[in-house]
N, C-alpha and C positions, 0 to 999 in steps of 0.2 A: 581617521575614520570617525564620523561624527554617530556619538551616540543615538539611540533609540530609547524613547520614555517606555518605562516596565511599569504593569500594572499586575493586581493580584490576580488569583481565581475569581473568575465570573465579574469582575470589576471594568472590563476594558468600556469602553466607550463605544459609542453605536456608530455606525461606518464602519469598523474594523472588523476582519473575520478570519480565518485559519483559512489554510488552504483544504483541506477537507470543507468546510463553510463555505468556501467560494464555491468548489465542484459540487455541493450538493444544491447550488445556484443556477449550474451551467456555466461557470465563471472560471477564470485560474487568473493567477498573480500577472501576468502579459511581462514580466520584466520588469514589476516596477521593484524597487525594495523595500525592507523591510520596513511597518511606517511605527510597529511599536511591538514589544516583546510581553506575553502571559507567563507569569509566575506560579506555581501551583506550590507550596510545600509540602515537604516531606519529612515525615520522622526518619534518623539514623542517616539521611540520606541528603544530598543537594537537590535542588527543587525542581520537577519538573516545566520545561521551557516549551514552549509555542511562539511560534512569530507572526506577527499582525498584520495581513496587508488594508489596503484600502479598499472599501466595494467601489468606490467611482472609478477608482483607476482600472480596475480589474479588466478583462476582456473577456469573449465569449471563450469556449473553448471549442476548439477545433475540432470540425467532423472528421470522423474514421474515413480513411477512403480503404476501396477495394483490397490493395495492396496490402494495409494496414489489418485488416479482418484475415487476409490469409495468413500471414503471418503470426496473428494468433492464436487462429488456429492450429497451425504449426507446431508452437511449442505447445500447445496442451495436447495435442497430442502425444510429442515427445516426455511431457511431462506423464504420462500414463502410460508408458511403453517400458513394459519391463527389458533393461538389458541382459537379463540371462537368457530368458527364453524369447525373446522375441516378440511377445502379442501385447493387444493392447489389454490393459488389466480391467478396463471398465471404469479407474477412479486412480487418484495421483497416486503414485509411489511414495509411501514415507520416508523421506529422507533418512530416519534413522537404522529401517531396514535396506534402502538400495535398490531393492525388489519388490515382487510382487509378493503377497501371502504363502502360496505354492511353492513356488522356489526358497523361499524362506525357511518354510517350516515343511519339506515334505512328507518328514514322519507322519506329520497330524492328518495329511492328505489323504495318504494310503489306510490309515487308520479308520474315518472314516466311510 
């Protein structure tokens, strides 16, 4: 595998851009690879990594079709549907509860 040139924080060279940088172009990496690696350092820690592609090579990115929008719709709804009870809660379920607030917590419900 042939290496890729690493450059620092904010150092890289113009042409290059992350992939968040490309999509906030309308762009994504089209397959091409990697054309150079961002180094950021860290205290206590190894350095945080970003990989470089090319703006020329890059490609549009591709439209949503139909298909693609129900389906995410789909999970966001799923993503907001509490599994105890059943409904939709109005807003994601946090993962670290599982649930919706109510089912959660029903003392505090009744409470109120």
């Amino acid at each position: 595998m042939a290496t890729v040139p690493v450059y620092r924080w904010r150092l890289a060279p113009d042409g290059l851009a992350t992939r968040r940088q490309l999509r906030a172009r309308g762009l994504r990496p089209g397959g091409q690879d990697v054309a150079a690696q961002l180094e950021r350092p860290r205290r206590r820690r190894g350095p945080l990594v970003a990989y470089l592609y090319s703006i020329e090579q890059a490609k549009p990115v591709r439209p949503m079709t139909p298909a693609k929008w129900a389906a995410l719709e789909a999970a966001n709804v799923a993503r907001r549907t509490c599994p105890e009870c059943r409904r939709d809660a109005g807003y994601v379920i946090p993962a670290s509860l599982g649930m919706c607030a109510p089912c959660a917590f029903p003392e505090e419900q009744r409470a109120a």
